[in-house]
VOLOZA-709465 format. One record per residue: x, y, z of N, C-alpha, C, O in turn; chain. Coordinates in steps of 0.1 Angstrom, whole numbers. Example, Ala and Ser with C-alpha at 12.3 -4.5 7.8 and 13.67 -1.06 7.14 Angstrom:
2
R    n_xx    n_yy    n_zz   ca_xx   ca_yy   ca_zz    c_xx    c_yy    c_zz    o_xx    o_yy    o_zz   chaine
R     132     -57      78     123     -45      78     132     -33      78     142     -33      85        A
R     128     -22      71     137     -11      71     129       0      79     134      11      80        A
END
This chain:
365
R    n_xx    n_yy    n_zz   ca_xx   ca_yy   ca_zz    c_xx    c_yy    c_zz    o_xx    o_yy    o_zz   chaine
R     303     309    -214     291     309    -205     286     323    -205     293     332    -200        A
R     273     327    -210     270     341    -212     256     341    -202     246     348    -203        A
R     258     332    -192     246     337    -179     252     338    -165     257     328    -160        A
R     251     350    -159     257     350    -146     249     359    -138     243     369    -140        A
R     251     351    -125     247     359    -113     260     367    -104     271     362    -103        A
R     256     378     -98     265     383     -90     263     379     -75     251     376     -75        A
R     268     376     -61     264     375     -50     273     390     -47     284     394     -50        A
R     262     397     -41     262     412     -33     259     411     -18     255     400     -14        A
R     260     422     -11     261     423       2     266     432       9     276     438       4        A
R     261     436      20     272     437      31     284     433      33     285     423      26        A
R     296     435      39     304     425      44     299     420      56     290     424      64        A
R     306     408      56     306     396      70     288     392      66     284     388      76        A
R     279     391      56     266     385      61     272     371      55     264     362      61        A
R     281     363      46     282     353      47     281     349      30     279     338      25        A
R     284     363      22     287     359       4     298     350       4     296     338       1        A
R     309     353       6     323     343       3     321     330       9     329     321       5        A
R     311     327      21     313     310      26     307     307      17     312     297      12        A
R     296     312      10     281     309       7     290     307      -9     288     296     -14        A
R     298     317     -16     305     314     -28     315     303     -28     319     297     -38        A
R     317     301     -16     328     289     -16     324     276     -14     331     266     -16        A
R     306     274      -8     303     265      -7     297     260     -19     293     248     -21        A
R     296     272     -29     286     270     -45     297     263     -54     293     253     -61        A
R     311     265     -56     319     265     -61     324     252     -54     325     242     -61        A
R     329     250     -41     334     238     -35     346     237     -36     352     227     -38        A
R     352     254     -34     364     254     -32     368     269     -28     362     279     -31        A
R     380     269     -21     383     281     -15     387     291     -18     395     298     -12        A
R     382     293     -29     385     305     -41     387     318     -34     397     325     -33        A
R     377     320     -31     373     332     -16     373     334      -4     366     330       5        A
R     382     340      -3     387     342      12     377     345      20     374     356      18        A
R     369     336      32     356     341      40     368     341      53     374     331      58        A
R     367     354      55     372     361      67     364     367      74     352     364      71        A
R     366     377      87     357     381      96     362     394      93     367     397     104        A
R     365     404      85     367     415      84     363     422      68     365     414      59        A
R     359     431      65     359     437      53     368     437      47     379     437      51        A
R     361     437      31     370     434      21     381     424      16     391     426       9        A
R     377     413      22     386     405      22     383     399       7     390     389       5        A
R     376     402       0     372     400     -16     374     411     -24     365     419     -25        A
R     389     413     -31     389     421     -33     388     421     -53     388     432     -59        A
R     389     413     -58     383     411     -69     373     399     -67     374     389     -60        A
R     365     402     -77     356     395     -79     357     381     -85     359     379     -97        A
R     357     372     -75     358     353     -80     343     346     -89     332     345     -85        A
R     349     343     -98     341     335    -105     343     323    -105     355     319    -103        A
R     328     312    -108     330     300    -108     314     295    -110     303     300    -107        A
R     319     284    -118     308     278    -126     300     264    -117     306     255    -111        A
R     292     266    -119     283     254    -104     275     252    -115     270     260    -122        A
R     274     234    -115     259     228    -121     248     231    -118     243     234    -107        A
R     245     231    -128     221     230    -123     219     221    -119     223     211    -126        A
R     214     219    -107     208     207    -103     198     207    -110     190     216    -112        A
R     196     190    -116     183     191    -126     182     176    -125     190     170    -132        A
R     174     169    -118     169     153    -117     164     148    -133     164     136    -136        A
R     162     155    -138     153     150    -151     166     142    -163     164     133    -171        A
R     178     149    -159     189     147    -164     193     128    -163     196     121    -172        A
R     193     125    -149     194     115    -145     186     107    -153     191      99    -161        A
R     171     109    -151     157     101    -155     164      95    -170     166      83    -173        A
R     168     105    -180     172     108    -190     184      99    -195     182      89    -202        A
R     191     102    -193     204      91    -189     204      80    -184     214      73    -186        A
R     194      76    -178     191      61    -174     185      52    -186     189      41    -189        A
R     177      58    -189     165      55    -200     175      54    -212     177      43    -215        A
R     181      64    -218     191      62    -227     207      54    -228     215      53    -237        A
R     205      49    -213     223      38    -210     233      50    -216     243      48    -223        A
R     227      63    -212     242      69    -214     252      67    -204     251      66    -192        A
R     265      68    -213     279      65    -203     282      75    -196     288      73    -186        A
R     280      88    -201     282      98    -189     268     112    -189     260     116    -198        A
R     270     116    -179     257     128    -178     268     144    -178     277     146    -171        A
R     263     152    -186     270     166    -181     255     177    -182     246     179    -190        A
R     258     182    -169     249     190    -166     248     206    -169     259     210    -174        A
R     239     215    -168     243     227    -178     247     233    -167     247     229    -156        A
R     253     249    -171     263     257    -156     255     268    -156     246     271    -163        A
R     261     273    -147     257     290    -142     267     299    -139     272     295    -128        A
R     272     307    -142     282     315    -137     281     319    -122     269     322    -119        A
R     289     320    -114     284     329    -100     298     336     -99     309     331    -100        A
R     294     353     -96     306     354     -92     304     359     -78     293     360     -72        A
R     317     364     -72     316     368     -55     321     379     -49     331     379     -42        A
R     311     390     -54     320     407     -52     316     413     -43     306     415     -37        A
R     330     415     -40     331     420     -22     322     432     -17     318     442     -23        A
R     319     429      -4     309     440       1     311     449       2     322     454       6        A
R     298     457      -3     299     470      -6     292     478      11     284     471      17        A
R     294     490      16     292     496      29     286     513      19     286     516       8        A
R     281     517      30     271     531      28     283     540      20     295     543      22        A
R     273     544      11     292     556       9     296     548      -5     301     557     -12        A
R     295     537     -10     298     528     -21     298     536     -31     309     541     -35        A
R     289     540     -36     284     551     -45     291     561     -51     293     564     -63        A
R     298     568     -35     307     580     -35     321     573     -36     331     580     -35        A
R     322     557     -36     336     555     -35     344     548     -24     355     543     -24        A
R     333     549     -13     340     544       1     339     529      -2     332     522     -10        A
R     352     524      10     355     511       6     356     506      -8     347     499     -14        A
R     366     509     -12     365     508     -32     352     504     -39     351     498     -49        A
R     340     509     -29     330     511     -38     326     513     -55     318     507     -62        A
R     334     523     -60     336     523     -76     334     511     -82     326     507     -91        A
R     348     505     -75     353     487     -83     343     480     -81     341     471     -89        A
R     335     481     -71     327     467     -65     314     469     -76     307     461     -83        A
R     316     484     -73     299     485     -83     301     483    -101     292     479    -108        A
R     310     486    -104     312     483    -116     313     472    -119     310     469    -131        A
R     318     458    -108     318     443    -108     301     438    -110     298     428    -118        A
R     292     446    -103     276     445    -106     276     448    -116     275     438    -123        A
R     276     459    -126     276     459    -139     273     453    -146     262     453    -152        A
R     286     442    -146     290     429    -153     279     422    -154     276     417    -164        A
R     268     421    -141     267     405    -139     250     407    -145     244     417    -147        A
R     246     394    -147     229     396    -154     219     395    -145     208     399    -149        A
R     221     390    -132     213     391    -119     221     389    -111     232     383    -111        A
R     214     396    -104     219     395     -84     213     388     -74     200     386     -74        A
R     220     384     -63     220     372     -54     224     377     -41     233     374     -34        A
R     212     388     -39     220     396     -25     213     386     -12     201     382     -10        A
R     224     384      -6     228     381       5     224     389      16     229     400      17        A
R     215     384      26     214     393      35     214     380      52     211     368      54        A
R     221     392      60     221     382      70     211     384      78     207     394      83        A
R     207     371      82     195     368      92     199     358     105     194     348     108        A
R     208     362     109     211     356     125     221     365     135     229     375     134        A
R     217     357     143     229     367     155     238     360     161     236     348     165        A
R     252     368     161     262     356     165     270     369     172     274     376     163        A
R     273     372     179     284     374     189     300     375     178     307     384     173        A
R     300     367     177     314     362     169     316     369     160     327     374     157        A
R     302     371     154     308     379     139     297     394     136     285     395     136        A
R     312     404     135     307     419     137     301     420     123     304     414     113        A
R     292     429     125     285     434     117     287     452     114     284     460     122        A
R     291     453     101     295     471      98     285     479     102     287     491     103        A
R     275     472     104     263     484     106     258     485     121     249     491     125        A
R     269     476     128     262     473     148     254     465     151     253     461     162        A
R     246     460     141     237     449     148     225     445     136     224     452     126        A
R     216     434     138     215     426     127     200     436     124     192     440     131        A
R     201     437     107     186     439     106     186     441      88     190     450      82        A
R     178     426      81     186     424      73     172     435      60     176     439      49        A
R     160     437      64     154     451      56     163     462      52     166     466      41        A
R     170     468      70     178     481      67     190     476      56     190     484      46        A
R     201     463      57     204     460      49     205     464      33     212     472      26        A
R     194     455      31     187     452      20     188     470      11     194     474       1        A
R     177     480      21     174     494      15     191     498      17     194     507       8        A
R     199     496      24     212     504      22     214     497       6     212     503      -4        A
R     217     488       5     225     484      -8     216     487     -19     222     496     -25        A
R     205     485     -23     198     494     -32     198     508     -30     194     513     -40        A
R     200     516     -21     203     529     -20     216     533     -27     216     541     -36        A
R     224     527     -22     240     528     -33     237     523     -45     238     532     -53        A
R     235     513     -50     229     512     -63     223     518     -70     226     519     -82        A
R     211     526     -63     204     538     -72     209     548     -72     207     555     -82        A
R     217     554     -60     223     571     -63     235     564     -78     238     570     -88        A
R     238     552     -74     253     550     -87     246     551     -98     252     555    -108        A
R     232     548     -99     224     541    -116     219     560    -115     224     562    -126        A
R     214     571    -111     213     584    -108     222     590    -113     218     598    -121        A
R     236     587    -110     245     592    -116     253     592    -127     259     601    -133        A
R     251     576    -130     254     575    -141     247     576    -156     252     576    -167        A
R     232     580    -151     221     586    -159     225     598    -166     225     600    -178        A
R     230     608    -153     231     623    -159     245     625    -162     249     636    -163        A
R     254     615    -164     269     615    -172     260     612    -186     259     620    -195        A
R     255     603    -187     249     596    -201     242     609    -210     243     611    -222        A
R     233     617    -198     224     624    -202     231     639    -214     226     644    -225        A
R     242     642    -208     252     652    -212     258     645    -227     261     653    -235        A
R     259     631    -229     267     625    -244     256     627    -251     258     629    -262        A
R     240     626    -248     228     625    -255     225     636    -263     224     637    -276        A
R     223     649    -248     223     662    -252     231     671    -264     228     681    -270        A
R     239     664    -266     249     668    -273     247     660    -284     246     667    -295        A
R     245     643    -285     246     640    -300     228     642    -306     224     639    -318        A
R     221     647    -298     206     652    -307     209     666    -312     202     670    -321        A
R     220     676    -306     225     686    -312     226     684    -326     223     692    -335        A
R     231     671    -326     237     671    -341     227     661    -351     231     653    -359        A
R     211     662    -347     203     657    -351     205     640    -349     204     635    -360        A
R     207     633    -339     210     618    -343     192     615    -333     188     619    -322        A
R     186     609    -343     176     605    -341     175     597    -328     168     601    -318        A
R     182     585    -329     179     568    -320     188     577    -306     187     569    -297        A
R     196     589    -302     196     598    -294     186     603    -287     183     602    -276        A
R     180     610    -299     165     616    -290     155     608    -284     150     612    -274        A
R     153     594    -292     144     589    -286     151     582    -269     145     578    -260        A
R     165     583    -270     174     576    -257     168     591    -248     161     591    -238        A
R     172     599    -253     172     612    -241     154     611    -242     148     603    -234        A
R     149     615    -246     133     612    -241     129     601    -231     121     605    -222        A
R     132     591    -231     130     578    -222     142     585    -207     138     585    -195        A
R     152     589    -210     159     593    -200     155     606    -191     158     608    -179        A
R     149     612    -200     142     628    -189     131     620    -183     129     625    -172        A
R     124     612    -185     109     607    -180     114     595    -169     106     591    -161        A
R     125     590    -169     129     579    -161     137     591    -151     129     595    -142        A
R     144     594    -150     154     597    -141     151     607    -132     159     610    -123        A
R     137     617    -133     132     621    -119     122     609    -111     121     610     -99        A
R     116     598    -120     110     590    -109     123     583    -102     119     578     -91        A
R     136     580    -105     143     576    -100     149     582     -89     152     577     -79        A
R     149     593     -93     153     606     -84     142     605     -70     144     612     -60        A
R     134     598     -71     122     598     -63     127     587     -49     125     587     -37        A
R     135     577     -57     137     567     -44     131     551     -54     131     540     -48        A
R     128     553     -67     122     538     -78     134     531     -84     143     537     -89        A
R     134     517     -84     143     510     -86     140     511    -105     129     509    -111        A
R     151     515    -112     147     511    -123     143     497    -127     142     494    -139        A
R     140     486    -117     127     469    -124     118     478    -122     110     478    -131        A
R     116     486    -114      99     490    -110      94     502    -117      83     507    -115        A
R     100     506    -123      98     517    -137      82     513    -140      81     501    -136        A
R      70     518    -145      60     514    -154      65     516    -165      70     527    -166        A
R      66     511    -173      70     511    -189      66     499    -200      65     488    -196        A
R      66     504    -216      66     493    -219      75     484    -224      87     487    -226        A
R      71     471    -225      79     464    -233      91     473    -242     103     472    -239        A
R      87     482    -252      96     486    -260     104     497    -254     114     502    -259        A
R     100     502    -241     110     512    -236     119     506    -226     129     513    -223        A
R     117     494    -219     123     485    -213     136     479    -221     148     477    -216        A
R     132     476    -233     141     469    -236     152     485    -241     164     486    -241        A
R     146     493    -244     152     505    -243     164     511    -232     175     515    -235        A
R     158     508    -219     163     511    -208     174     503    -206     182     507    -198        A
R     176     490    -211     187     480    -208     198     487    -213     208     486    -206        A
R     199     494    -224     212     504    -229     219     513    -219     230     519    -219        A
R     210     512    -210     216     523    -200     225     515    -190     231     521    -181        A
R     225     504    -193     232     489    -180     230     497    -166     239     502    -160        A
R     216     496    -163     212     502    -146     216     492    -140     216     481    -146        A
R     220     493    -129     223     485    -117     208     479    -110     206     467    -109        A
R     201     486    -107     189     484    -100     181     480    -112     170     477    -107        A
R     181     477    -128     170     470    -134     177     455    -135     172     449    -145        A
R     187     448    -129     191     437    -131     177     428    -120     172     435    -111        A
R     173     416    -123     167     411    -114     172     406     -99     184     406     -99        A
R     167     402     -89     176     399     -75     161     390     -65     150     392     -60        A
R     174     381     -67     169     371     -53     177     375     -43     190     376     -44        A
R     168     379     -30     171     376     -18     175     367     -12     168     357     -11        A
R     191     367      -5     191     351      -5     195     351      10     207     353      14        A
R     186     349      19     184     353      36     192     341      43     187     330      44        A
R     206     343      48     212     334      54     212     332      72     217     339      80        A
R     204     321      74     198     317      85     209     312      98     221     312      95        A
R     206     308     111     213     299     117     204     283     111     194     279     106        A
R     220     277     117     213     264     113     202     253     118     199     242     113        A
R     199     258     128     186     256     136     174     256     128     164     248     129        A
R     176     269     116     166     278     108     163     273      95     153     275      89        A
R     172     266      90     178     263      78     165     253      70     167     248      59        A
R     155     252      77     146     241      73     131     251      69     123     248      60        A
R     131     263      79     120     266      80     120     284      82     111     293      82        A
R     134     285      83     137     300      82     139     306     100     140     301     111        A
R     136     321      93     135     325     113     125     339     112     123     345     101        A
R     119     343     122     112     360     123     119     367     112     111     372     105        A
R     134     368     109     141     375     105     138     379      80     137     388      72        A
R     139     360      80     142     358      69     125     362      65     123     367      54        A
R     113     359      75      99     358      73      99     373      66      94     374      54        A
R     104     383      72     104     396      66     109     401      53     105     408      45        A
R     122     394      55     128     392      38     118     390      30     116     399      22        A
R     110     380      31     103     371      24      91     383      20      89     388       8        A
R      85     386      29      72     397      27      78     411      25      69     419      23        A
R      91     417      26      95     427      15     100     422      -5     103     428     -15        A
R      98     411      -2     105     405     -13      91     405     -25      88     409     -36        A
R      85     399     -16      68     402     -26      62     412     -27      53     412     -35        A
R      65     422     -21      56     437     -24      69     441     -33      69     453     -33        A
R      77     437     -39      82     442     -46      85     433     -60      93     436     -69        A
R      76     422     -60      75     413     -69      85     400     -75      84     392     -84        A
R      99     402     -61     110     397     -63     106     383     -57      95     379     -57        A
R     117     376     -53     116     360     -48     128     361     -34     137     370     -34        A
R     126     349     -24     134     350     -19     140     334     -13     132     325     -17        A
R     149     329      -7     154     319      -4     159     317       9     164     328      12        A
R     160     308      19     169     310      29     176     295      23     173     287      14        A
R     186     298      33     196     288      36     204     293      45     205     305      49        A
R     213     279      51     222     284      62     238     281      54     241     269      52        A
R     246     291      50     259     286      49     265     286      52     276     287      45        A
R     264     282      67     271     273      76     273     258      74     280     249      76        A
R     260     261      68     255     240      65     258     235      52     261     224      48        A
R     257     251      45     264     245      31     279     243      30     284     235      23        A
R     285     252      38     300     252      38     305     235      45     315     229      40        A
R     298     230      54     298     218      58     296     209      50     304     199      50        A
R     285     209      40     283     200      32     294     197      19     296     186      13        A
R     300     208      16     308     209       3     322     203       8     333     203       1        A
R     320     198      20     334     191      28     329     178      26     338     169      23        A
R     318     173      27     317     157      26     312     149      15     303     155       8        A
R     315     138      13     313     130       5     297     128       0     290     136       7        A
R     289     118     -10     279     121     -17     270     111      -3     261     117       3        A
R     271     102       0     265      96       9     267     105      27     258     108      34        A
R     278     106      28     278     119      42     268     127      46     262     129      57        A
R     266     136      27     257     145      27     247     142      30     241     150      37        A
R     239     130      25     226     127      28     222     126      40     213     131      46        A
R     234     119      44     228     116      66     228     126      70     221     128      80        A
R     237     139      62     237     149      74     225     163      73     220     172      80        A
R     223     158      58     207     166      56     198     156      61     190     164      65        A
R     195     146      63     182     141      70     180     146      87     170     150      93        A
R     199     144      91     194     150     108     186     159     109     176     159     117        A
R     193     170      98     189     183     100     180     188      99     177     199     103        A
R     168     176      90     153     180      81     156     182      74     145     187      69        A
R     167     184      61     167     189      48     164     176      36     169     164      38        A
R     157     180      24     156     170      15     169     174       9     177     164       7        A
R     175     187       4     184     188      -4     193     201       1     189     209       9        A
R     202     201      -3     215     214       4     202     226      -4     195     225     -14        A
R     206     238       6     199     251       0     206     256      -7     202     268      -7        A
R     215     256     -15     221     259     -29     215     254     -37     211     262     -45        A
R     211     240     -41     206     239     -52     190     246     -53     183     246     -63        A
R     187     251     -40     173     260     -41     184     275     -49     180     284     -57        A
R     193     274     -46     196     294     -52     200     291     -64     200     300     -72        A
R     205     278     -69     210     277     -78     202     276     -93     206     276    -104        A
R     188     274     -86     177     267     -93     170     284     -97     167     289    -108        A
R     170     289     -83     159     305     -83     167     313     -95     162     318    -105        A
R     181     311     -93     191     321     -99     188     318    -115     190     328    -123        A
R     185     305    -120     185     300    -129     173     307    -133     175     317    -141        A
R     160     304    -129     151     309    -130     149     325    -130     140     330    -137        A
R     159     332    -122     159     349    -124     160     352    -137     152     360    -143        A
R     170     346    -143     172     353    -157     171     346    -166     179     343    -174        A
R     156     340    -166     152     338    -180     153     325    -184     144     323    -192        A
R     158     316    -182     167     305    -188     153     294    -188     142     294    -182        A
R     158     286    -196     152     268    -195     162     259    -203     169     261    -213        A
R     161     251    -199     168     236    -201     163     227    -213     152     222    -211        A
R     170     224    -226     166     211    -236     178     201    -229     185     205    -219        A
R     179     190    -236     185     179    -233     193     173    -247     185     175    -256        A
R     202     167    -251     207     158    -261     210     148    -253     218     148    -243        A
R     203     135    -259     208     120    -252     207     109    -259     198     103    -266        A
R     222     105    -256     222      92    -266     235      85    -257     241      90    -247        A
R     236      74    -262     242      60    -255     254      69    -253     254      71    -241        A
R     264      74    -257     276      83    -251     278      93    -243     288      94    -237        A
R     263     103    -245     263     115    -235     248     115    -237     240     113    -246        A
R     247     119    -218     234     127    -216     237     140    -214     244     142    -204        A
R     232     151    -221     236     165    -217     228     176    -215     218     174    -223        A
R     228     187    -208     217     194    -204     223     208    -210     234     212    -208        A
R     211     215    -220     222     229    -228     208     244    -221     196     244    -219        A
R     217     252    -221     209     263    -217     206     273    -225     216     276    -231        A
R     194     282    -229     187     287    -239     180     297    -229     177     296    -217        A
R     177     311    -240     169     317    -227     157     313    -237     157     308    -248        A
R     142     318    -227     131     317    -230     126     322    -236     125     334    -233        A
R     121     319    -249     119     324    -262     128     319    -274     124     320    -285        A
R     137     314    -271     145     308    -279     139     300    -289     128     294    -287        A
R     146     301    -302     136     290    -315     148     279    -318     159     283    -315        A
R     148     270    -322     154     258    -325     162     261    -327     171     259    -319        A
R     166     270    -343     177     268    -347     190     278    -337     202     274    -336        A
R     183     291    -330     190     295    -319     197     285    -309     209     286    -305        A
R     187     271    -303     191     263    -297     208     255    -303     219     253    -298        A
R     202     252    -318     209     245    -321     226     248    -317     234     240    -313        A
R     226     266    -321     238     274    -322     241     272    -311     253     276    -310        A
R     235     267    -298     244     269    -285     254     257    -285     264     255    -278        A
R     247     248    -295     255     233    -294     271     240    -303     281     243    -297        A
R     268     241    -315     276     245    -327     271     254    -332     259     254    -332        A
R     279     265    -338     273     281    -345     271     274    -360     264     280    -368        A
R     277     259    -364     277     253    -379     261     247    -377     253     247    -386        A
R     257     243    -365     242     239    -368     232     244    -364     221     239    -362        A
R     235     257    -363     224     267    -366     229     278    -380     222     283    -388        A
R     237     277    -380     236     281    -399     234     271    -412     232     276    -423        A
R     234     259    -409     228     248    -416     215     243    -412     211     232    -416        A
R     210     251    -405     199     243    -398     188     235    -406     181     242    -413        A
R     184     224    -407     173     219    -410     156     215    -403     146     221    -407        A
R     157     207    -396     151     208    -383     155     201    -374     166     196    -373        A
R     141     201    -359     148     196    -350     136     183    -345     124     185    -342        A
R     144     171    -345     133     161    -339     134     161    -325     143     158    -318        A
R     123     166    -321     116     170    -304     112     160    -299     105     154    -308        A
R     111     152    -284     107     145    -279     104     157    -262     113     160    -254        A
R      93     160    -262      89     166    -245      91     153    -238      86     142    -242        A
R     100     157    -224     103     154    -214      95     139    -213      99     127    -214        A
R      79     147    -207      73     138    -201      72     121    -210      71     110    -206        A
R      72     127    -226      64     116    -233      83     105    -235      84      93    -239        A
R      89     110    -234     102     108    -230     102      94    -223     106      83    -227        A
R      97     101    -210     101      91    -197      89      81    -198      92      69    -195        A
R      75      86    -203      67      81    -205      64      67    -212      57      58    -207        A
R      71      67    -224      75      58    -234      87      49    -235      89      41    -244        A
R     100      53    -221     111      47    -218     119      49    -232     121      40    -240        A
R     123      62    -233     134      61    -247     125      70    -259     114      75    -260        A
R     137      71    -268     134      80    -280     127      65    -286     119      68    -295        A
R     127      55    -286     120      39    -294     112      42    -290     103      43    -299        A
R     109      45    -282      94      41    -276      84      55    -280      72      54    -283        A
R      92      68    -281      85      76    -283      82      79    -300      72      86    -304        A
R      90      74    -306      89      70    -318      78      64    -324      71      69    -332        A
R      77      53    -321      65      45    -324      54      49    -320      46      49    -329        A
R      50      54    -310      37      61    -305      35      74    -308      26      82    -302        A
R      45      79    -321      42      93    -329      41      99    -321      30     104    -320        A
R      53     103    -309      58     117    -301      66     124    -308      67     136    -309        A
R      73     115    -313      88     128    -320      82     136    -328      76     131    -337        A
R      83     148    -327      78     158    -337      91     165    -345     100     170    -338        A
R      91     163    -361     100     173    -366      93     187    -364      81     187    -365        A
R      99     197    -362     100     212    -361     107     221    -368     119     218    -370        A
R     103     233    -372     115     239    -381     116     251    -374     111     252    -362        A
R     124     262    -383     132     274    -371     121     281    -367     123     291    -360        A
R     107     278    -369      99     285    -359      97     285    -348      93     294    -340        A
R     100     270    -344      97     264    -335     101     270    -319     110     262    -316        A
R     100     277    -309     101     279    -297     101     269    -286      91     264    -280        A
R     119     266    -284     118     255    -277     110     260    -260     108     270    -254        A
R     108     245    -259     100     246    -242     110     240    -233     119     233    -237        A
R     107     243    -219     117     238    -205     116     219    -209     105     214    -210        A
R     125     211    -210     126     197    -209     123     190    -224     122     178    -224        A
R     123     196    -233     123     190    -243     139     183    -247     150     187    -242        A
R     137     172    -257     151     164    -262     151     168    -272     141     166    -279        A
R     159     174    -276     161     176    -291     176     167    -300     186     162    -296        A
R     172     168    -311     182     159    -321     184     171    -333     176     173    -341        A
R     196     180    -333     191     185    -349     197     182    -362     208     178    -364        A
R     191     184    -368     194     180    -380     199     196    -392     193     206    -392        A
R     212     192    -398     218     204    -404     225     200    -414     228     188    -415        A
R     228     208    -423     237     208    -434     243     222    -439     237     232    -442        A
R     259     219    -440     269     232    -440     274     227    -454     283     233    -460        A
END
């Protein structure tokens, strides 16, 4: 599985229920005190994806497997992270790892449960943890900058052009700029990924409500929501209170107990879907009378790329790939049906698969 989200935070805003309700199990200790996550729990949760179903119906496949997501669940980081407080080091290097983040911020008031910072306010939040993030991505710039300095000493070209991009980046950073919000281009961007910043990974907001809120949000999350767009990001609420409730009951339970509530669907599969969406990703399908299955690709991907996520043997044999899009799919009831009415398209490795297409490929090793 080479796509993962991190869940970050404060402690106590509700990462560990909210990881234990994704996973649906108690991997993570959700306690009422810091640190009670002290390595980072991973666990793989489906994409919710209805099209899967549609798919699998139409095809009388005998079973459906759906595609995953990594999540993992790294304990809250407090002011001072940066410098080390509360094993800050470990925590931030657990972000590192991950390909987006899923910060957690809390939007309710409860009595019950203390908050490190005195009282709820999930903006200040939000700018504390990107604050520690950027003095760590700050710091770790001008350790980098000293190995550069030195290997352009000795003439290494793909050096100079790293230290050039790094003197022009790291006083606007120095400024208070998240490295996503850099101006730069395409080609210095993808430049800048060598540096593994903490602050250029992407991040949903993921505003955890009471469950009163959970349908429609509160004052609190509204703000999330409109810091989240001036900064071109996305945000989500949910209550995981409600999800931690729901990952206790059965497939019919759930329904009744999201209708009381006003919900069409648990708000996980809203983060699970955004998250999917943060970094890149879309969905093809393989379906036939044995399996319906859902494979993940990031965007841009060409066929025979796709192929390799099935088997690395049928993208080095690749031939082509017979495509059926989604709609003409469901449209035509079956690959027969799409057949006859000259939907299936063969394609070769130029081909740039799209979100919902079926693919079949065809290889020889």
């Amino acid at each position: 599985m080479g796509f993962n989200c991190g869940i970050v935070g404060l402690p106590n805003v509700g990462k560990s229920t909210l990881f234990n309700a994704l996973t649906e199990t108690a991997a993570a200790a959700a306690a009422n005190y810091p640190f009670c996550t002290i390595e980072p729990n991973v666990g793989r949760v489906p994409v919710p994806d209805p099209r899967l179903d549609v798919l699998a119906g139409l095809a009388k496949s005998q079973k459906t497997v759906p595609t995953q997501l990594e999540i993992r669940d790294i304990a809250g980081l407090v002011r001072g992270a940066s410098k080390g407080e509360g094993l800050g080091n470990k925590f931030l290097g657990a972000i590192r790892e991950v390909d987006a983040v899923l910060h957690v911020l809390r939007c309710f008031e409860d009595d019950d449960v203390t908050h490190v910072e005195g009282g709820v306010d999930p903006l200040r939040d939000a700018e504390l943890i990107e604050t520690e993030l950027l003095l760590s991505d700050i710091e770790s710039l001008a350790r980098q900058k000293d190995g550069l300095v030195k290997r352009v000493r000795g003439q290494d070209k793909e050096a100079k052009v790293r230290l050039e991009l790094l003197e022009r980046v790291l006083p606007v950073m120095e400024q208070g700029t998240q490295a996503r919000a850099l101006d730069l281009s395409e080609d210095d961007r993808a430049l800048l990924q060598g540096f593994h910043l903490l602050t250029a990974k992407p991040v949903l907001y993921v505003c955890n409500v009471e469950e009163g809120s959970a349908a429609t949000g509160n004052a609190l999350s509204q703000k999330v929501a409109a810091m989240a767009e001036t900064q071109g990001a996305r945000s989500v609420v949910i209550s995981a209170a409600i999800e931690a409730e729901l990952s206790t009951l059965d497939l019919a339970e759930r329904r009744e107990y999201l209708e009381t509530l006003g919900l069409e669907e648990p708000g996980l599969n809203r983060v699970i879907r955004e998250g999917y969406n943060l970094l890149g990703l879309l969905t093809f399908f393989t379906i036939g009378p044995k399996e319906a299955r859902a494979w993940t690709v990031e965007r841009g991907a060409t066929a025979p790329e796709a192929a390799g996520v099935i088997h690395t043997d049928f993208q080095r044999g690749f031939i082509c790939a017979e495509v059926i899009a989604y709609d003409d799919y469901v449209r035509l009831e079956g690959e027969q049906g799409a057949k006859e009415a000259g939907r299936m398209r063969l394609e070769g490795r130029d081909y740039v698969l799209k979100d919902g297409d079926v693919c079949h490929f065809r290889f020889n090793v």
